[in-house]
N, C-alpha and C positions, 0 to 999 in steps of 0.2 A: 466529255473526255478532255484531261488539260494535260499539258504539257508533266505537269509532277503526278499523276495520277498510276494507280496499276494497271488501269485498262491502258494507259498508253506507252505503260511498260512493254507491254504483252503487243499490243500493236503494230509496233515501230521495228523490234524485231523482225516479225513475220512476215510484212512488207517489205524487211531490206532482204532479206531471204527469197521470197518469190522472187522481188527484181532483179537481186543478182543469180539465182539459181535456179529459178524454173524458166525466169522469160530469157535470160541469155542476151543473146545479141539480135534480138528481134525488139530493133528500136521499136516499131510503128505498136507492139503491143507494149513496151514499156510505159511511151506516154500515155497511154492508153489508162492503163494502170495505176498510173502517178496521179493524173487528173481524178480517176475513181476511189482512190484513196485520200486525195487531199479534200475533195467533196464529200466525201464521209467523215475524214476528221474534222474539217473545219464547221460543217452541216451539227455536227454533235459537241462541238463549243459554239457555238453563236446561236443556231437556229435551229434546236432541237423540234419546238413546235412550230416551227416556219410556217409548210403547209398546214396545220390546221387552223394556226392562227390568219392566214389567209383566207381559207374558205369560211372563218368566222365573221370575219370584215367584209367577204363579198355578200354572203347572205346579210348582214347589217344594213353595210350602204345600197343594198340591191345594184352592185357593179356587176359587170366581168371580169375574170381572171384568168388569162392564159399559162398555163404554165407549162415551162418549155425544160421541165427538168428529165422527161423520158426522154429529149436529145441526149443529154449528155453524153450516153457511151455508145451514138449511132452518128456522132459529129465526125468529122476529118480536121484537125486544126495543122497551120504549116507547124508551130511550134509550144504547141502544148496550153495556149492562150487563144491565137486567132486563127480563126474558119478559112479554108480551103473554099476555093471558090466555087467547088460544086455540094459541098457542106451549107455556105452560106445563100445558096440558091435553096436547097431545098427548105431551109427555115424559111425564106422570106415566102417560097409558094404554102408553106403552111401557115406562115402569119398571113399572107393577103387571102386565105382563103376563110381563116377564123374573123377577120374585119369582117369579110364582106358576108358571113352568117349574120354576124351579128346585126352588123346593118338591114337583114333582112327578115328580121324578126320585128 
């Protein structure tokens, strides 16, 4: 989806519409919103096959891959960018808990 495209004719609409007319003045689901819309559109110009091209590369190099993309819309951030501090505790107990799998494999 690009910026001159119909899909993001059709997009850009309906998103300023939800924002301004369904979500209202209920900041904490706007950004909510904002962050799940900019991650879909910017996910669908840059990195359409992201994950698969990742799990392509992990099975390659036989790495690991954490992917922390189902946080996304169960994050807290202060302002639409960086984690709340009981947001960013729970990622880091779920990152030191994926390390320390792995280390025990």
């Amino acid at each position: 989806m690009l910026f001159n495209s119909v899909e993001f004719v059709v997009f850009l609409p309906i998103c300023f519409f939800f924002y301004w007319f369904v979500l209202g003045e209920k900041t904490q689901a706007q950004n909510l919103f904002l962050r799940t819309s900019a991650y879909v559109f910017l996910s669908r110009i840059f990195f359409e096959e992201f994950d698969s091209q990742m799990e392509e590369m992990v099975v390659k190099q036989k790495v690991r891959y954490i992917n922390l993309k189902d946080f996304n819309n169960k994050v807290e951030t202060t302002d639409g960018n960086h984690l709340s501090r009981a947001s960013a505790m729970e990622i880091s107990k779920f990152l030191a808990k994926e390390i320390k799998s792995y280390h025990a494999n």
